[in-house]
C-alpha positions in Angstrom: 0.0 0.0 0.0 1.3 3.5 -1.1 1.1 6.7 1.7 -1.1 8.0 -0.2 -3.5 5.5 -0.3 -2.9 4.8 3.7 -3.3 8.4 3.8 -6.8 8.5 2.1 -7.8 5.3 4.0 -6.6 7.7 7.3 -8.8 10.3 6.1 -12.1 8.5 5.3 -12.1 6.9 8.8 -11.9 10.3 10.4 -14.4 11.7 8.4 -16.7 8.9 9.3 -16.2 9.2 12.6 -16.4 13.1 12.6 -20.0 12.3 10.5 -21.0 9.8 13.8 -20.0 11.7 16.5 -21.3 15.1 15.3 -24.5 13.8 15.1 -25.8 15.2 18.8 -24.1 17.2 21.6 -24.5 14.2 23.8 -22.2 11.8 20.8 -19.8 14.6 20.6 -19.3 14.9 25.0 -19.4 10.5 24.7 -16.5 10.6 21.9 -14.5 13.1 24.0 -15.0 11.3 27.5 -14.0 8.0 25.7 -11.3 9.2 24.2 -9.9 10.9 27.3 -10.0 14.7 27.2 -13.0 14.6 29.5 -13.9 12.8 32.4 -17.2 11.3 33.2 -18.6 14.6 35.1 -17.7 16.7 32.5 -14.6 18.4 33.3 -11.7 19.0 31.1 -8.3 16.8 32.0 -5.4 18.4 33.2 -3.1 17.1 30.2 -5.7 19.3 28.2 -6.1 22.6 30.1 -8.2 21.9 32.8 -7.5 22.2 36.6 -5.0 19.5 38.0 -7.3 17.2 40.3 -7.4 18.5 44.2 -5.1 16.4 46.1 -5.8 16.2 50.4 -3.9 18.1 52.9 -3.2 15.3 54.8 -1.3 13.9 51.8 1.1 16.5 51.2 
């Protein structure tokens, strides 16, 4: 297989994916919360801009 057919391949799957997961605001917050960038309540990962996670004083 050429690049640019692996390229083109590569493309088509993330258009198809872009097509299923734009669909609804609730597909779009599932796709990002399984892919990582969100957790489950919404909130944006450190590794991606949000907040680091609280840690306790007892810990530190």
């Amino acid at each position: 297989m050429a690049n640019s057919e692996r390229n083109e391949k590569i493309l088509k799957a993330i258009q198809a994916k872009t097509k299923r997961v734009t669909v609804s605001k609730k597909a779009a917050r599932d796709s990002l919360v399984e892919e990582g960038i969100y957790t489950k309540k919404g909130k944006l990962r450190a590794a991606f801009g949000g907040s680091e996670p609280k840690k306790d004083a007892e810990a530190a």
